[in-house]
C-alpha positions, 0 to 999 in steps of 0.5 A: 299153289296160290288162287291167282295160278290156278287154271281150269281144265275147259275153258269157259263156254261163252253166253249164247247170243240173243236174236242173231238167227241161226238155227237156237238161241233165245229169239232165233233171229225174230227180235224181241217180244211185241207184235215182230215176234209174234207168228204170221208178222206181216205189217203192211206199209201205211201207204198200201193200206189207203190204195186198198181203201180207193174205190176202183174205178170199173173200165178205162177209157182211152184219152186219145180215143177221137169222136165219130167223124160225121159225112156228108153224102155228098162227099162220098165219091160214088154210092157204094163205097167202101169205108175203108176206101174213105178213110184212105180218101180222107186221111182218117185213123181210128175214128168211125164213121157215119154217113148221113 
């Protein structure tokens, strides 16, 4: 019996790989060492933390919102009409109105 004839009865168990996730393993799936290994790693995007940083702007106003339509008295077709009756009359949409 020579060396280059002998032969194992197991084969040789392969090296575990590293950092490949599963269920063991050195890493299991987390990388290498640094803050990506670390517990609780949630690196926010650059971009997100300057949009936190902006002051917030209270309210909205609508751009389309139009200015108080201004009538005279002696436009007004009788004393007491109703403004809803005006706004047909006159063609107005969304504006409020003042007589004076």
């Amino acid at each position: 019996m020579q060396i280059h004839t002998l032969k194992r009865l197991h084969k040789n168990k392969k090296d575990r790989l590293v950092g490949r996730g599963g269920k063991h393993a050195k890493t299991s799936g987390r990388g290498g060492k640094g803050q990506t290994a670390r517990a609780g790693n949630k690196r926010r995007p650059e971009l997100r933390d300057i949009i936190k940083k902006l002051p917030k702007n209270r309210g909205y106003s609508f751009k389309s919102k139009k200015k108080n339509v201004k009538i005279p008295k002696e436009k007004l077709a009788t004393q007491g009409e109703k403004f809803s009756e005006i706004r047909k009359r006159l063609g107005i949409k969304g504006r409020k109105i003042i007589i004076r």
